[in-house]
C-alpha atoms as an extended CHARMM CRD file, in Angstrom:
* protein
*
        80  EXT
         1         1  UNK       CA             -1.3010000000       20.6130000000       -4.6000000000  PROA      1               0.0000000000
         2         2  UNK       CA             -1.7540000000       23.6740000000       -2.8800000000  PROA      2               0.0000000000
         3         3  UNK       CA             -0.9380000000       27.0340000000       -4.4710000000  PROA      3               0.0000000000
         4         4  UNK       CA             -1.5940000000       30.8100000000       -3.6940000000  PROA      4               0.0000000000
         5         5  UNK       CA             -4.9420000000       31.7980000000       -5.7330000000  PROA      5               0.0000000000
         6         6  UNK       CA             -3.4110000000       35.1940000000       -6.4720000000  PROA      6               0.0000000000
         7         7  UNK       CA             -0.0470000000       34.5900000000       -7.4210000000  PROA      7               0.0000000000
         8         8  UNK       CA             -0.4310000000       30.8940000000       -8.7720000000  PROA      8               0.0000000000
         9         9  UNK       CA              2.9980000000       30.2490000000       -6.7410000000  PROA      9               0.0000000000
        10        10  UNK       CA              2.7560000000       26.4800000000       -5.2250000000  PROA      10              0.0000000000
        11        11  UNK       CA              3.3930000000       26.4200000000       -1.9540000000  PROA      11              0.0000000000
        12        12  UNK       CA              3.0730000000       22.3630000000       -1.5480000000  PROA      12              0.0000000000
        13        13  UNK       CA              2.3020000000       19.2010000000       -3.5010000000  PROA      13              0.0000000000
        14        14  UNK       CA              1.4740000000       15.7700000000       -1.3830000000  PROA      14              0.0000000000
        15        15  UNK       CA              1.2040000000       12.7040000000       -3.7070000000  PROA      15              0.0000000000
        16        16  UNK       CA              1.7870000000        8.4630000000       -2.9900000000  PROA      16              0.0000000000
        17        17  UNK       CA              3.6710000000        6.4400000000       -3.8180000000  PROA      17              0.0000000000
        18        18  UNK       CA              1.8380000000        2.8000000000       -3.8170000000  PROA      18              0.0000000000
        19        19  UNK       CA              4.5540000000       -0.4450000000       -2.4770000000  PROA      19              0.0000000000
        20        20  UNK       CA              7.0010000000        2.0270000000       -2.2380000000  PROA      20              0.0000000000
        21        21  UNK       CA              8.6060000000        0.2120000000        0.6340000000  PROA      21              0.0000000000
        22        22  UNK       CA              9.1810000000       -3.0790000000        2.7140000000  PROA      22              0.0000000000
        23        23  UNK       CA              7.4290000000       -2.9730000000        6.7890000000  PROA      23              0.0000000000
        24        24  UNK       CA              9.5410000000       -5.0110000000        9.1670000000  PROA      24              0.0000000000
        25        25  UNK       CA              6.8250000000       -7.7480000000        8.5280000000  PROA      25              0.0000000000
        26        26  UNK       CA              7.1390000000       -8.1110000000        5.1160000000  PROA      26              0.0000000000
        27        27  UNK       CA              4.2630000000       -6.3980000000        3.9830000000  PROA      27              0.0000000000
        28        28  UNK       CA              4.3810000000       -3.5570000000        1.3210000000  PROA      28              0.0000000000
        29        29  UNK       CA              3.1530000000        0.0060000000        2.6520000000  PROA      29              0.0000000000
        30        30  UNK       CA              2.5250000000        3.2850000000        0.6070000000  PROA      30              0.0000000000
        31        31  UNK       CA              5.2950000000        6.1570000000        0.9120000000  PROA      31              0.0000000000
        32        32  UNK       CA              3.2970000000        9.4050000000        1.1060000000  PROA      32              0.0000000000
        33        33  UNK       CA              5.7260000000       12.3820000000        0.0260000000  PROA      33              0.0000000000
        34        34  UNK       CA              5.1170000000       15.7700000000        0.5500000000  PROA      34              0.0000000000
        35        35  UNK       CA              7.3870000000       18.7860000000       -1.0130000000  PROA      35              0.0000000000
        36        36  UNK       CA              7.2300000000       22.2190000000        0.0010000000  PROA      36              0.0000000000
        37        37  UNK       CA              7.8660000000       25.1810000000       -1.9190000000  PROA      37              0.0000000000
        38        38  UNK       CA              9.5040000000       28.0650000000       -0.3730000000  PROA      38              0.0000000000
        39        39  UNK       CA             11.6440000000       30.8280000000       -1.8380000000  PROA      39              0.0000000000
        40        40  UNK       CA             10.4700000000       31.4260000000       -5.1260000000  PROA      40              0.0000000000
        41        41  UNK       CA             13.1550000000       33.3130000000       -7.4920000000  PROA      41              0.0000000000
        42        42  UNK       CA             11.8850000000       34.7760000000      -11.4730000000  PROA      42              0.0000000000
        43        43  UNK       CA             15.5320000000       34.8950000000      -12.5210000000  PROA      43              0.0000000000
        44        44  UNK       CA             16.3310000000       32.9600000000      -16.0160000000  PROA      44              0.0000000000
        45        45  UNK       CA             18.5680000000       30.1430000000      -15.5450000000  PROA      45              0.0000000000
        46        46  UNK       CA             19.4200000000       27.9500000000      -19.0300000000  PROA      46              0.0000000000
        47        47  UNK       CA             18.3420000000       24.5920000000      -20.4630000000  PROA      47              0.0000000000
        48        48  UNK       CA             21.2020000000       22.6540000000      -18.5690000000  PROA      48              0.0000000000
        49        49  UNK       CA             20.3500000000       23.6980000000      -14.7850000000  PROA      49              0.0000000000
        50        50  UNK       CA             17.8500000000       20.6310000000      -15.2100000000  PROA      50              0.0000000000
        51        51  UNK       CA             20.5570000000       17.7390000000      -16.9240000000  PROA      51              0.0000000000
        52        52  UNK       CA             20.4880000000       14.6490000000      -14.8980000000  PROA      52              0.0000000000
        53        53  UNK       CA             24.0140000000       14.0370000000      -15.4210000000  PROA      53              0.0000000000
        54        54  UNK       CA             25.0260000000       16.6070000000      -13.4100000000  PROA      54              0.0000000000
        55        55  UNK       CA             23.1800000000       14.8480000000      -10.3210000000  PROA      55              0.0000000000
        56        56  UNK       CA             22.6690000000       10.7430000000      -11.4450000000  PROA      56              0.0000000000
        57        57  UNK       CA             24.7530000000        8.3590000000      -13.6640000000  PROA      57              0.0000000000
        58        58  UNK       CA             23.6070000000        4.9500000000      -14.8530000000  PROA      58              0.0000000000
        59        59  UNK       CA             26.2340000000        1.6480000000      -14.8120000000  PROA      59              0.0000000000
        60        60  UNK       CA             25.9200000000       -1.9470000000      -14.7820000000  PROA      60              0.0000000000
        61        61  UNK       CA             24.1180000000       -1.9520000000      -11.3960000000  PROA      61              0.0000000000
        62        62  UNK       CA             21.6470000000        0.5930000000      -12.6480000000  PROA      62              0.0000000000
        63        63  UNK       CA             21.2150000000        4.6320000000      -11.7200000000  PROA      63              0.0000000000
        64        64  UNK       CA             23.6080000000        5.6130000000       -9.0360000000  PROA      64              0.0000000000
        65        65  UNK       CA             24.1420000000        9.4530000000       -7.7680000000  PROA      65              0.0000000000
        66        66  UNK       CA             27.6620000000       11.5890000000       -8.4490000000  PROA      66              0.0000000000
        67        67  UNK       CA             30.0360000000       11.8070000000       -5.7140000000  PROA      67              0.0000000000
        68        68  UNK       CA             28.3450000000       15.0210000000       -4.3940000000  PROA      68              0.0000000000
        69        69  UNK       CA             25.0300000000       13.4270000000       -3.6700000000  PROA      69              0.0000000000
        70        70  UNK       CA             26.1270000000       10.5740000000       -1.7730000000  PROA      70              0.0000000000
        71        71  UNK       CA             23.7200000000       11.1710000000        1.0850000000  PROA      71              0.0000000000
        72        72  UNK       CA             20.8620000000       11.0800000000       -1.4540000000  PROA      72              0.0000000000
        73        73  UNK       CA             18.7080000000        7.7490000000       -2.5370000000  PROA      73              0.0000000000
        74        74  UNK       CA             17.2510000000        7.0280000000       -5.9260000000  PROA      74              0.0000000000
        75        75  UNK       CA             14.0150000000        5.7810000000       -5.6180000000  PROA      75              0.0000000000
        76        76  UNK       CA             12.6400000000        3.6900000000       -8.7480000000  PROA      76              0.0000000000
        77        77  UNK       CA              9.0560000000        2.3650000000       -9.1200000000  PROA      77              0.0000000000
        78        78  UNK       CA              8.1680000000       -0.3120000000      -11.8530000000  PROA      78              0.0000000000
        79        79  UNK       CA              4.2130000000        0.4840000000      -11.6980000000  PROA      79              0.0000000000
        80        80  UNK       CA              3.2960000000        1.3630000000      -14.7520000000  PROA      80              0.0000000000
């Protein structure tokens, strides 16, 4: 994570993801993901901005995204 030591504002945070994905050749490679954080705002926004509904569903085929995500993927791990 890197952050701004005057503010405290984050400005990026790098982390892996181990087997997160299938090579060509079969063989399982690490995803390394990296986020930056831009445009910082201090306005209050309510509980609900954050409600997964409003971005995922779940049916019989597991966690799908809403109609206005469809360019998105859901990315699942199972190692816990």
């Amino acid at each position: 994570m890197q952050y701004n030591k005057n503010t405290y504002e984050i400005s990026s945070i790098t982390y892996y993801l181990k087997n997160a994905y299938e090579q060509s050749g079969g063989s399982m490679s690490t995803a390394k993901i990296t986020m930056n954080i831009f445009n910082y705002s201090s306005a209050s926004f309510t509980p609900n901005y954050f409600l997964e509904e409003k971005f995922i569903t779940k049916n019989a085929e597991g966690f799908v995204v809403r109609p206005t995500y469809t360019g998105y993927q859901i990315i699942t791990t199972a190692d816990f």
